[in-house]
N, C-alpha and C positions, 0 to 999 in steps of 0.2 A: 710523519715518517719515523721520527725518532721510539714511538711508545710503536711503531711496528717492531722496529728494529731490536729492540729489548725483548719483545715479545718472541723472537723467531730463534734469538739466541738463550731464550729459558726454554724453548722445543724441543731447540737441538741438543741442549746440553743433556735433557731429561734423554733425548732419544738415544743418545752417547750410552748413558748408561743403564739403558736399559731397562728402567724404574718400571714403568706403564704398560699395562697394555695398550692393545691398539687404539682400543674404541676410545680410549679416555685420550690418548695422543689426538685424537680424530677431533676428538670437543674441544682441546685447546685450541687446534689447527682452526676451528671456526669460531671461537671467540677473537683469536688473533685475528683474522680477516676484518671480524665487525666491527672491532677494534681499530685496525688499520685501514677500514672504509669511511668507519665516522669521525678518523684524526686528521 
């Protein structure tokens, strides 16, 4: 839970301001999952 939870607040921070595109917001968004499916 915890290595989710870091993970969704470096997203949103990115998603804040605006850095990324989509597509690459989309890649982290499923790294983060597999991330927080296999912790």
């Amino acid at each position: 839970m915890g290595n989710r939870r870091i993970g969704e607040d470096a997203v949103t921070e990115i998603e804040d301001q605006g850095a990324l595109p989509p597509v690459f917001q989309y890649q982290i968004n499923g790294l983060v999952k597999r991330l927080a499916a296999g912790a």
